[in-house]
mmCIF file of the N, C-alpha and C atoms, coordinates in Angstrom:
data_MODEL
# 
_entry.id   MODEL 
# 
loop_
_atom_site.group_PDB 
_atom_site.id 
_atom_site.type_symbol 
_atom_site.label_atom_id 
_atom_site.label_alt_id 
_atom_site.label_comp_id 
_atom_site.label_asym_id 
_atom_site.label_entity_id 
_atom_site.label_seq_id 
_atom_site.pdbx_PDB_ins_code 
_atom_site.Cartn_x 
_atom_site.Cartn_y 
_atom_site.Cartn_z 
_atom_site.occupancy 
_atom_site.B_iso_or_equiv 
_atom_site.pdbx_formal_charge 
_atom_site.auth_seq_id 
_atom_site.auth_comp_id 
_atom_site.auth_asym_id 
_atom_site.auth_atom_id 
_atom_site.pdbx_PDB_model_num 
ATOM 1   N N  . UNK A 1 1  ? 0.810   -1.204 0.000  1.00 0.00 ? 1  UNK A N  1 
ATOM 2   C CA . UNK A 1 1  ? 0.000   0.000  0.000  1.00 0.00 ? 1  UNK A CA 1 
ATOM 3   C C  . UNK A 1 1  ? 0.853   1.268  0.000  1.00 0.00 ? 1  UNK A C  1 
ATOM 4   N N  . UNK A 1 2  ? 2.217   1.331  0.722  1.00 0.00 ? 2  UNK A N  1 
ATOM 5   C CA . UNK A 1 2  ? 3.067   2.641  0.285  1.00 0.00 ? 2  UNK A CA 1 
ATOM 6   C C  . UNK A 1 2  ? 4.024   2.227  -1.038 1.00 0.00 ? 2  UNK A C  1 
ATOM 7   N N  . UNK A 1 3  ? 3.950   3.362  -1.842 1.00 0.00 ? 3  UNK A N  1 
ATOM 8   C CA . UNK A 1 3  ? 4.295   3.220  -2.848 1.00 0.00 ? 3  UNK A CA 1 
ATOM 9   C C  . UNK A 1 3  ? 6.460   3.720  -2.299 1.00 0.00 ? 3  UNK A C  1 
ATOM 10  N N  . UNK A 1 4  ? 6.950   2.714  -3.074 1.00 0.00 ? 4  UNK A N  1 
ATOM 11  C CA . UNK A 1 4  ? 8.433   2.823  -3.125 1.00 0.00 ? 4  UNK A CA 1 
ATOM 12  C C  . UNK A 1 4  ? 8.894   4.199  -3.179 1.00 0.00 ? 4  UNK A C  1 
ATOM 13  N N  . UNK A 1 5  ? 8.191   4.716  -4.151 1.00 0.00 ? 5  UNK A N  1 
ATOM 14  C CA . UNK A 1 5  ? 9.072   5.904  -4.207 1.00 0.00 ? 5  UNK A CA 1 
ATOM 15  C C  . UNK A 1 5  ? 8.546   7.390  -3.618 1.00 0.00 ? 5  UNK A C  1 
ATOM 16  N N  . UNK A 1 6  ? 7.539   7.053  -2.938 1.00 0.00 ? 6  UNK A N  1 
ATOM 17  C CA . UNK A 1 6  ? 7.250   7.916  -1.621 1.00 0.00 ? 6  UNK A CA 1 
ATOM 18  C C  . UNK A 1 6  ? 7.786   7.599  -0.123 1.00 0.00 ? 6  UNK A C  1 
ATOM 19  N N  . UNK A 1 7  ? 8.332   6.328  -0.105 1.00 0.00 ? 7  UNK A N  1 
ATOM 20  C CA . UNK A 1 7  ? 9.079   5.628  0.713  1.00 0.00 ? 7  UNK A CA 1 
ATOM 21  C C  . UNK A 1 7  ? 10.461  5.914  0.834  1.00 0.00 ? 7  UNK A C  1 
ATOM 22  N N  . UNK A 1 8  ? 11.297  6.637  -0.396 1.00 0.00 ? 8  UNK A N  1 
ATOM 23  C CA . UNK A 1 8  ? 12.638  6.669  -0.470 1.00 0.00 ? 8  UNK A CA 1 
ATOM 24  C C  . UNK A 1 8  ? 12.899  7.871  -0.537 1.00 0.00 ? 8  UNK A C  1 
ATOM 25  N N  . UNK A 1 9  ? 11.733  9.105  -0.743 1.00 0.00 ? 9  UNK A N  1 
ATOM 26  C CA . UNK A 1 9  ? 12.289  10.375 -0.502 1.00 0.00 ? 9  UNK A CA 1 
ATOM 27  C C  . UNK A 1 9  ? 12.436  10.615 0.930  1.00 0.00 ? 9  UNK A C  1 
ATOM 28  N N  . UNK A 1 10 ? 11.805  9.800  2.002  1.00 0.00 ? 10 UNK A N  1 
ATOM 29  C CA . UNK A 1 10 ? 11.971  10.125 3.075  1.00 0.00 ? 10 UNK A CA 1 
ATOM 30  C C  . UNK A 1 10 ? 13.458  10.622 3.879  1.00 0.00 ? 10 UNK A C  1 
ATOM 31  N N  . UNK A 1 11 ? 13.684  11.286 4.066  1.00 0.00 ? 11 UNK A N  1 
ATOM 32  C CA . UNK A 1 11 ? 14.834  11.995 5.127  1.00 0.00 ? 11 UNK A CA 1 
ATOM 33  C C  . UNK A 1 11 ? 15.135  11.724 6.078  1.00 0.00 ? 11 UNK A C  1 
ATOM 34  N N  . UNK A 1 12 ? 16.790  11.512 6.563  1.00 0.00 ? 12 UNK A N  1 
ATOM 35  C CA . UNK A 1 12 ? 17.145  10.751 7.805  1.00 0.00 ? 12 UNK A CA 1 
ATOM 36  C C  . UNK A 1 12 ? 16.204  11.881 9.219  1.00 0.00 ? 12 UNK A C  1 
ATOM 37  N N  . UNK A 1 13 ? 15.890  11.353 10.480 1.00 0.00 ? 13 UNK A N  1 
ATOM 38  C CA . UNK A 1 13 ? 15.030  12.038 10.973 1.00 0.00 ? 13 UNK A CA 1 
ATOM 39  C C  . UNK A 1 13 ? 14.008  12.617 10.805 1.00 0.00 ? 13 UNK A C  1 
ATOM 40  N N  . UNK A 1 14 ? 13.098  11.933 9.506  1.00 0.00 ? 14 UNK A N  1 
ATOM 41  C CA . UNK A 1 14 ? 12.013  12.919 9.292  1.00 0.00 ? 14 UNK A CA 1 
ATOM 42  C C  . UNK A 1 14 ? 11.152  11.343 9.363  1.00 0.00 ? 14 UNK A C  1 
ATOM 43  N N  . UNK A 1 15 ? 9.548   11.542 9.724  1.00 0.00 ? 15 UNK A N  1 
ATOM 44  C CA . UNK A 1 15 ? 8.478   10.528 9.774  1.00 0.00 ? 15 UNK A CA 1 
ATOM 45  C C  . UNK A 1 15 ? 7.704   10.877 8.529  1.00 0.00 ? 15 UNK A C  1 
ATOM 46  N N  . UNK A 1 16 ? 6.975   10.162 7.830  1.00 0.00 ? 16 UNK A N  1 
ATOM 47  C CA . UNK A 1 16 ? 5.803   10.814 7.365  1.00 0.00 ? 16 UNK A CA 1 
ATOM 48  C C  . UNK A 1 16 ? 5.029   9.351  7.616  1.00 0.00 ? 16 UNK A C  1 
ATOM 49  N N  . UNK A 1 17 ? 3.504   9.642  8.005  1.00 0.00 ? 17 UNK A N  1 
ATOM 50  C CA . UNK A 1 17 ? 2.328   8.891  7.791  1.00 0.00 ? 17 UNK A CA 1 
ATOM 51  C C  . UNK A 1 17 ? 1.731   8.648  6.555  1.00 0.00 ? 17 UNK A C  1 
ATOM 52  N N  . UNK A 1 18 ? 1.080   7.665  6.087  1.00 0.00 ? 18 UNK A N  1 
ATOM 53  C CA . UNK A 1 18 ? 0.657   7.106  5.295  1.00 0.00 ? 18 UNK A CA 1 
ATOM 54  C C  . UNK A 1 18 ? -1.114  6.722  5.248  1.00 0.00 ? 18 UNK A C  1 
ATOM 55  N N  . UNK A 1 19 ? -1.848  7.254  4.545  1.00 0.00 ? 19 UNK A N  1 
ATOM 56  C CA . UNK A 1 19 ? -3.205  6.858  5.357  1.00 0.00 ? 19 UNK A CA 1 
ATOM 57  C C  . UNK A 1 19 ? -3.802  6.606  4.110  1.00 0.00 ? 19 UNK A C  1 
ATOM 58  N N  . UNK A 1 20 ? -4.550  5.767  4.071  1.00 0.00 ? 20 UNK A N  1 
ATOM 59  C CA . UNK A 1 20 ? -5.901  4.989  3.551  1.00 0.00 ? 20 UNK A CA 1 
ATOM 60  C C  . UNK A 1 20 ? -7.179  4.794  3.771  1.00 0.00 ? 20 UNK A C  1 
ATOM 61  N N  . UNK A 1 21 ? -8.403  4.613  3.184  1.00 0.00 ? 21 UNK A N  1 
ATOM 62  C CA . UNK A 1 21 ? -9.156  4.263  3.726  1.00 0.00 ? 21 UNK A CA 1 
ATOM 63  C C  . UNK A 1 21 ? -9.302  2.984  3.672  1.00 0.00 ? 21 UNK A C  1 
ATOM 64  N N  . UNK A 1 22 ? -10.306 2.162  4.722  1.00 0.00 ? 22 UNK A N  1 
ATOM 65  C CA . UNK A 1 22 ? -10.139 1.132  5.142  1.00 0.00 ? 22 UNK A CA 1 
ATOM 66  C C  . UNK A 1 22 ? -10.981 0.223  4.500  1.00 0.00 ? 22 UNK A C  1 
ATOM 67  N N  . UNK A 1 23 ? -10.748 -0.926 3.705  1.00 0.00 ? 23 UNK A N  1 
ATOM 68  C CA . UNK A 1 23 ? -12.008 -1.457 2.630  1.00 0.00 ? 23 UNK A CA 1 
ATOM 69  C C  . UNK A 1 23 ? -12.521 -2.525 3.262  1.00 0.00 ? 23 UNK A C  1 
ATOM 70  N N  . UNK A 1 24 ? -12.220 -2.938 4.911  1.00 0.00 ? 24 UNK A N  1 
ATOM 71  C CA . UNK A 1 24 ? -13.157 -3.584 5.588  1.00 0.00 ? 24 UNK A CA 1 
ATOM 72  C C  . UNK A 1 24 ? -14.175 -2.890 6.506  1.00 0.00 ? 24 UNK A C  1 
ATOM 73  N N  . UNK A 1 25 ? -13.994 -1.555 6.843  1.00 0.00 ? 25 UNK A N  1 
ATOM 74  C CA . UNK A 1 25 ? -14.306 -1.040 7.966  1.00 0.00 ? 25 UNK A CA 1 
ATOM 75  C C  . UNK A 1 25 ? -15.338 0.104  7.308  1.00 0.00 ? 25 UNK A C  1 
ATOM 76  N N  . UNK A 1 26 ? -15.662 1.077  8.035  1.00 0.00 ? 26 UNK A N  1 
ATOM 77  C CA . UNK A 1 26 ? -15.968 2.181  8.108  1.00 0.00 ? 26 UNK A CA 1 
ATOM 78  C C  . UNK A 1 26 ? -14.774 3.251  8.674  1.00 0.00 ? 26 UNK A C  1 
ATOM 79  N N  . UNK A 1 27 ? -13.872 3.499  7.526  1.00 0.00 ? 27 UNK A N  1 
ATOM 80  C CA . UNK A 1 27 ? -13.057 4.364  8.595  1.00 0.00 ? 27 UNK A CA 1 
ATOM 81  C C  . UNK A 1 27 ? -11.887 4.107  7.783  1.00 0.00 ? 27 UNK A C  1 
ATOM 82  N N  . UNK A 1 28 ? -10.268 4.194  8.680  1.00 0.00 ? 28 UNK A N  1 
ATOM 83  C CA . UNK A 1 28 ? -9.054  4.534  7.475  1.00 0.00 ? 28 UNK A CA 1 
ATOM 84  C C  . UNK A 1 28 ? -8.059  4.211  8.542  1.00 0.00 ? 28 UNK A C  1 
ATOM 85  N N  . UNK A 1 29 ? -7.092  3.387  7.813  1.00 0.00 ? 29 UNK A N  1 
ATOM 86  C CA . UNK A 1 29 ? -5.837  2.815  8.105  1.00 0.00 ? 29 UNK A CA 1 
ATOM 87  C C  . UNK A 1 29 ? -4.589  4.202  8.259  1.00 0.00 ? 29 UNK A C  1 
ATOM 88  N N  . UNK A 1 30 ? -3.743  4.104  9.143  1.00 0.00 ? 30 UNK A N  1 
ATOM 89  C CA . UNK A 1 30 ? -2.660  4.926  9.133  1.00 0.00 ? 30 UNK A CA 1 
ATOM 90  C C  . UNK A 1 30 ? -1.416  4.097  9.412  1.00 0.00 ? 30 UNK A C  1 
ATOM 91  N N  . UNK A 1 31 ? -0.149  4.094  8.913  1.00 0.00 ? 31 UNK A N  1 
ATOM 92  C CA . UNK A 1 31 ? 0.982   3.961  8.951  1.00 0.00 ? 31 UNK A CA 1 
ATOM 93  C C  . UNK A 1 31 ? 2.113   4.277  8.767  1.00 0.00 ? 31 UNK A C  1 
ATOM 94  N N  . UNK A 1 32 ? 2.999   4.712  10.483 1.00 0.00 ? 32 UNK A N  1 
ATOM 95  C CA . UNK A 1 32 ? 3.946   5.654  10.399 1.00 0.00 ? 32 UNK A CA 1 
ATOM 96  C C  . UNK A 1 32 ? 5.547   5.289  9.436  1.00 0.00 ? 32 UNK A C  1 
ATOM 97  N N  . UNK A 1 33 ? 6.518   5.968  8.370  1.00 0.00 ? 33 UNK A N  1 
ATOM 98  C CA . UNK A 1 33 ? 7.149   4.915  8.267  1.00 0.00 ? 33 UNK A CA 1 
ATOM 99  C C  . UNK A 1 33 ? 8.545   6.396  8.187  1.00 0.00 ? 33 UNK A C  1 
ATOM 100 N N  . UNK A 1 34 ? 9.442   6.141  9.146  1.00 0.00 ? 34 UNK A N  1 
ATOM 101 C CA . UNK A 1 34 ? 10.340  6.777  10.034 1.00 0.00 ? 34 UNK A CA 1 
ATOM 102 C C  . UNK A 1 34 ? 11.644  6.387  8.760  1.00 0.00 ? 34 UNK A C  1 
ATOM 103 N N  . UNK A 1 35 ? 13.137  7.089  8.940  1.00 0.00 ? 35 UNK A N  1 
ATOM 104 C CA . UNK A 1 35 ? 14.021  6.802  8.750  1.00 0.00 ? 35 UNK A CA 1 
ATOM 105 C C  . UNK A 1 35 ? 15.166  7.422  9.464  1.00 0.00 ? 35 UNK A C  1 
ATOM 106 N N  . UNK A 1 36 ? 16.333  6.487  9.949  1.00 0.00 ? 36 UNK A N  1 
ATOM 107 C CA . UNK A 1 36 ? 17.099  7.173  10.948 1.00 0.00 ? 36 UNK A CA 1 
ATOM 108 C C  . UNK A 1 36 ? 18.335  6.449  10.450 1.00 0.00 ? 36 UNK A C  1 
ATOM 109 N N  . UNK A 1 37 ? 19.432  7.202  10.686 1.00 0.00 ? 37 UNK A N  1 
ATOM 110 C CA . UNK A 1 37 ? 20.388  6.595  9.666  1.00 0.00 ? 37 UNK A CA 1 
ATOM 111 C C  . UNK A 1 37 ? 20.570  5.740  8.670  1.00 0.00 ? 37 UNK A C  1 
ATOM 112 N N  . UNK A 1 38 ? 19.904  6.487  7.631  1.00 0.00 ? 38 UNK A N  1 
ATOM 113 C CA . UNK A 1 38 ? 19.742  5.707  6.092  1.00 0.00 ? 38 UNK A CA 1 
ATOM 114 C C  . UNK A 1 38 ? 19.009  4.241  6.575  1.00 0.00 ? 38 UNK A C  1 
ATOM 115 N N  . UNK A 1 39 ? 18.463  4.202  7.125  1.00 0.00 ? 39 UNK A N  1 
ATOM 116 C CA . UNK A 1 39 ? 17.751  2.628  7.656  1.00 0.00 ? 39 UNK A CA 1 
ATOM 117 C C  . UNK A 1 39 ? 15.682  3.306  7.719  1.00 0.00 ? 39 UNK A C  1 
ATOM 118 N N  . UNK A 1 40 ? 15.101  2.573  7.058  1.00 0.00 ? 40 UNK A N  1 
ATOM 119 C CA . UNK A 1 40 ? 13.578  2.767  7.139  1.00 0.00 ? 40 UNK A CA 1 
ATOM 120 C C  . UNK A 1 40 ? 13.106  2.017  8.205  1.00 0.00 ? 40 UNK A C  1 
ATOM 121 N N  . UNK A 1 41 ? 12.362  2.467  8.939  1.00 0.00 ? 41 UNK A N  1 
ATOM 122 C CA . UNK A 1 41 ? 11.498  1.507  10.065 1.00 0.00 ? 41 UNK A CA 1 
ATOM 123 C C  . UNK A 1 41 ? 10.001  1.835  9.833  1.00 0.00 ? 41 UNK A C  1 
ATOM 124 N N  . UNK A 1 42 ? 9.335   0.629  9.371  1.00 0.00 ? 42 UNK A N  1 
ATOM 125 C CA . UNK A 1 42 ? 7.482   0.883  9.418  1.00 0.00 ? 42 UNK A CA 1 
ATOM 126 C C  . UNK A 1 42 ? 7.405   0.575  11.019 1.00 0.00 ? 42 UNK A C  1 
ATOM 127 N N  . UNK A 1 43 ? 6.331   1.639  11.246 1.00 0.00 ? 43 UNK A N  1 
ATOM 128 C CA . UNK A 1 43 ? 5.420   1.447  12.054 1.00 0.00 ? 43 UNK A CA 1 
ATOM 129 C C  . UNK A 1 43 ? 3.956   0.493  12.260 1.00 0.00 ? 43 UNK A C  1 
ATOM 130 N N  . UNK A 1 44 ? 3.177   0.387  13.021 1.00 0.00 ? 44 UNK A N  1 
ATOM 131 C CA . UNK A 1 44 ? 2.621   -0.713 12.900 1.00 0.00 ? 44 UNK A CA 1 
ATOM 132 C C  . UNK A 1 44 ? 0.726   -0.052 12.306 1.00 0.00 ? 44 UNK A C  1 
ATOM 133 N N  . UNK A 1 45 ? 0.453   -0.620 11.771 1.00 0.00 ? 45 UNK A N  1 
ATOM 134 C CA . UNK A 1 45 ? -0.808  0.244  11.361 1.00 0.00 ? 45 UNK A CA 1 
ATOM 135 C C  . UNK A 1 45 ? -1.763  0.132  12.150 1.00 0.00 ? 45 UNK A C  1 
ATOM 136 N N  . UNK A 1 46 ? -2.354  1.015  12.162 1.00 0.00 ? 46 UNK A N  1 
ATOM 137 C CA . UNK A 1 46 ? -3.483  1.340  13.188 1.00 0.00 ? 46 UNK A CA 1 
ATOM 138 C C  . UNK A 1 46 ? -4.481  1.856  12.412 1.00 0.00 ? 46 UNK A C  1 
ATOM 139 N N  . UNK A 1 47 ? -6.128  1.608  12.707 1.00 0.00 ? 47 UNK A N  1 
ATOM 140 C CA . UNK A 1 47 ? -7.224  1.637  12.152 1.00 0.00 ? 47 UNK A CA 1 
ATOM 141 C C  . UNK A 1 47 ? -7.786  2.542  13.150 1.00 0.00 ? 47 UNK A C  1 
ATOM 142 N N  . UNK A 1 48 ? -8.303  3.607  12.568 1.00 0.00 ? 48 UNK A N  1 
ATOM 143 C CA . UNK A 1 48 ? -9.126  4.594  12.989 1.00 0.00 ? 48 UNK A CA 1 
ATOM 144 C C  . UNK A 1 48 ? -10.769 4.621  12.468 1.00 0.00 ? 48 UNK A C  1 
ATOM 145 N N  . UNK A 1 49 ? -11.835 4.066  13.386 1.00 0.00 ? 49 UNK A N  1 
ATOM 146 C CA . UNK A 1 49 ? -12.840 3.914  12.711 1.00 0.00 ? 49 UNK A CA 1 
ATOM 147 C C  . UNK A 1 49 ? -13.996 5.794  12.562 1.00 0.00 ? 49 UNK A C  1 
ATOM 148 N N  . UNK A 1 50 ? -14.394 5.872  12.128 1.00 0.00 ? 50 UNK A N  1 
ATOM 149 C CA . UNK A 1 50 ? -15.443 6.657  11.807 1.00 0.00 ? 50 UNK A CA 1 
ATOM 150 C C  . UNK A 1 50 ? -16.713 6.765  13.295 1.00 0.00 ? 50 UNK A C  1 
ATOM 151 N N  . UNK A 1 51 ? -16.930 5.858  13.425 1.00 0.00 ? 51 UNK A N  1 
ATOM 152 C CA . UNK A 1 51 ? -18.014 5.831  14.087 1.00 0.00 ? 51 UNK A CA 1 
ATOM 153 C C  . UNK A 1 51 ? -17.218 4.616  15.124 1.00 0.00 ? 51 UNK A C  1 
ATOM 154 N N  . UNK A 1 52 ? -17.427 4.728  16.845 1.00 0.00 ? 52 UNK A N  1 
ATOM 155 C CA . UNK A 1 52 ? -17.480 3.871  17.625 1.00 0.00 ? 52 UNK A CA 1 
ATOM 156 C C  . UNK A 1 52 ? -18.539 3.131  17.803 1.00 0.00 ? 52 UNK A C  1 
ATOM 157 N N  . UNK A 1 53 ? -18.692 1.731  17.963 1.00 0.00 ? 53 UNK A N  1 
ATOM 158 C CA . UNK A 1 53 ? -19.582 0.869  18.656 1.00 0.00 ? 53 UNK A CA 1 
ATOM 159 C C  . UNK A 1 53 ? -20.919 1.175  19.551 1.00 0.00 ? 53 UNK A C  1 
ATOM 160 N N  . UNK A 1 54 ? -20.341 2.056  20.740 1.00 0.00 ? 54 UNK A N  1 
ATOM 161 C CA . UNK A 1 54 ? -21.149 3.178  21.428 1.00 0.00 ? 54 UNK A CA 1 
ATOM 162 C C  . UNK A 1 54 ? -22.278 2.918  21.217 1.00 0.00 ? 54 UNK A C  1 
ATOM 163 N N  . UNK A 1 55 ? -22.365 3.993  19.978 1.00 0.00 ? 55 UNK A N  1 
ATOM 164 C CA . UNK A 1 55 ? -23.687 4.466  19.444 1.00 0.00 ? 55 UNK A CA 1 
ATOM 165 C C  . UNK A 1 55 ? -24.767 3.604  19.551 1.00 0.00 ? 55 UNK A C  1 
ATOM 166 N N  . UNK A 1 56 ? -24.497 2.447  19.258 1.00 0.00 ? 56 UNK A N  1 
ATOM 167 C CA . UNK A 1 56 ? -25.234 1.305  18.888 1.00 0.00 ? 56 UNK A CA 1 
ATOM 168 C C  . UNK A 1 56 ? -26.133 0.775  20.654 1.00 0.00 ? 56 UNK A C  1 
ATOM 169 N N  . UNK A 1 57 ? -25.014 0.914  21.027 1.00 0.00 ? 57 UNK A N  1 
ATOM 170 C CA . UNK A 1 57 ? -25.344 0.294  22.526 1.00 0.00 ? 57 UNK A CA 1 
ATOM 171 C C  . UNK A 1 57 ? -26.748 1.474  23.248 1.00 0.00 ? 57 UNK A C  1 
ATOM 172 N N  . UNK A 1 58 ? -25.938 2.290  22.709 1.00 0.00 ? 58 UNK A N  1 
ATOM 173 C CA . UNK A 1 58 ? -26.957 3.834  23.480 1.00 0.00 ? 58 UNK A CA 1 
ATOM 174 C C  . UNK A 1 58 ? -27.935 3.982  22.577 1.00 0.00 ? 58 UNK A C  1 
ATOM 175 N N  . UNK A 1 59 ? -28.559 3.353  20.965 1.00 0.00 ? 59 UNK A N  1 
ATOM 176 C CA . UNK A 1 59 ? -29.477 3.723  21.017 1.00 0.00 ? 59 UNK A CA 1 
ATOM 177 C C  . UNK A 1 59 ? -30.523 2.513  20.926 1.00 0.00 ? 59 UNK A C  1 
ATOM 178 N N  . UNK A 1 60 ? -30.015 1.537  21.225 1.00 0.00 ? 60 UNK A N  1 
ATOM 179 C CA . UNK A 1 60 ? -30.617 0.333  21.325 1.00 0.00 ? 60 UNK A CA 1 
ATOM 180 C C  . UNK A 1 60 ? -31.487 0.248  22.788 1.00 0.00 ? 60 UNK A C  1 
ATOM 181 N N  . UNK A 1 61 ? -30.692 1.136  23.615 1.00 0.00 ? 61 UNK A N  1 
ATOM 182 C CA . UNK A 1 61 ? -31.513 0.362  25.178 1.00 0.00 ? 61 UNK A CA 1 
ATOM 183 C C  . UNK A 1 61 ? -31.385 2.062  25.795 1.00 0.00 ? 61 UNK A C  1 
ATOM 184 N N  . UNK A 1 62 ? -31.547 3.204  25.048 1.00 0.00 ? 62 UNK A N  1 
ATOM 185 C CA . UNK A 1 62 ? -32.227 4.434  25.370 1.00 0.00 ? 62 UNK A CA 1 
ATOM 186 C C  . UNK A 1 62 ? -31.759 4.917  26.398 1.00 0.00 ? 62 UNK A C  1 
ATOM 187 N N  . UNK A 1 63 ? -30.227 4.926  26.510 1.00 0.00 ? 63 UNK A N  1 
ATOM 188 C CA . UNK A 1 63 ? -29.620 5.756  27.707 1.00 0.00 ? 63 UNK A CA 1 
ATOM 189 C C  . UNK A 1 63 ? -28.479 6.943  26.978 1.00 0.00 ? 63 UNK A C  1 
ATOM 190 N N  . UNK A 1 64 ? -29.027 7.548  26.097 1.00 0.00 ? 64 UNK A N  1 
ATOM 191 C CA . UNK A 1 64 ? -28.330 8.498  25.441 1.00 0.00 ? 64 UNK A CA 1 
ATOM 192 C C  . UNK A 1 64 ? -27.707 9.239  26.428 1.00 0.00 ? 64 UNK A C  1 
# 
């Protein structure tokens, strides 16, 4: 999902994130991907949904 050569302009000490939306979910993938002495390190992806669970609970049994 990150393309190589948005991957290799990255700069020693610099991060950039990577984000998507998510084609199982409601909502969008992020992934940090760092470089620190000429060496790349991904971060681990994390899913950010749109809407929490919550909602569901609170309007099912009316304790908004």
């Amino acid at each position: 999902m990150i393309p190589q050569a948005e991957a290799d302009v990255i700069d020693n000490g610099e991060v950039r994130y990577f984000i998507w939306p998510d084609s199982g979910a409601w909502g969008f993938s992020v992934v940090p991907v760092a470089r620190k002495s000429d060496q790349l390190y991904l971060g681990a992806q994390q899913i950010f949904p749109f809407e929490d669970e919550n909602w569901m609970i609170h309007y099912f049994d009316g304790t908004w």
